[in-house]
N, C-alpha and C positions, 0 to 999 in steps of 0.2 A: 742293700744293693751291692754293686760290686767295691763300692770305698769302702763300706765296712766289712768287706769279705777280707778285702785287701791287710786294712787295716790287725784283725783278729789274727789272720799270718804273720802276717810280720812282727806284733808280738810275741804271737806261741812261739816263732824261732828265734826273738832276739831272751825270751825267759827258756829257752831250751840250753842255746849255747851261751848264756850266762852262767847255768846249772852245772854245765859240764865244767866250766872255764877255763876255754877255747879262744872264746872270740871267735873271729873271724876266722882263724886258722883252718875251719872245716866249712869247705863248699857251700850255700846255703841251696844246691840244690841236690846235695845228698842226702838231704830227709823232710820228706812234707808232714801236711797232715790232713787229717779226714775230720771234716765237722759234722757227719753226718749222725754220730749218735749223741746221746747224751750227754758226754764229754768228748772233748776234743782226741784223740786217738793220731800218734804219729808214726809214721813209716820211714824205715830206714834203708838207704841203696846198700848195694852187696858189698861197697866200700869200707861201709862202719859195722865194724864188729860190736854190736850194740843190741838189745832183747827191746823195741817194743814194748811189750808185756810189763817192762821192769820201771816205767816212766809214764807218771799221771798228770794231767792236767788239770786245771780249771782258768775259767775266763771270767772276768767280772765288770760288768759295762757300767758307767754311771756318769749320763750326763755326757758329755765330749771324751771323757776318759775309758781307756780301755788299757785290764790290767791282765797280765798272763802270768800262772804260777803252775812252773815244773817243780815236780816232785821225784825224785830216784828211789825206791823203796822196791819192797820183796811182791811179784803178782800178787800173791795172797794175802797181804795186808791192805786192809781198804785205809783210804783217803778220805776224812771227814774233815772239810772247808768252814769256819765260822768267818764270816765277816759283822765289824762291830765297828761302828761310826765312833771318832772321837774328836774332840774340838778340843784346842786350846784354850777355851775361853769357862772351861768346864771348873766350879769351886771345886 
């Protein structure tokens, strides 16, 4: 619903402007993003001199947690994501 819409934002932009490492220093309403494909896809206002194309996501729910990882790479390089459970309690 709209809490986890919410929620899935405000991630993808606090893993965005970590990535850049900014902080806060850049508006967080000069760049959104679209959940509408596959992966998350974001948009930048004409203020940031910045490519879209140049910047992958992915999102990973589990449980009450939600995890957002920006990635800065070349369009043409793809993004292969593994997630791998670990415990401390492992011999």
């Amino acid at each position: 619903g709209q809490r986890e819409r919410f929620f899935q934002l405000w991630t993808l932009k606090e893993a965005w402007l970590k990535a850049r490492g900014l902080g806060l220093r850049i508006p967080l309403d000069d760049f959104s993003f679209d959940l509408a494909g596959t992966y998350p896809a974001i948009e930048f206002g004409p203020q940031l001199n910045e490519r879209p194309d140049e910047w992958h996501f992915r999102m990973i729910a589990q449980d009450q947690f939600r995890i957002a990882l920006a990635v800065h790479c070349k369009p043409t390089q793809p993004l292969h994501v593994q997630m791998r459970e670990w415990s401390s309690n492992a011999a």
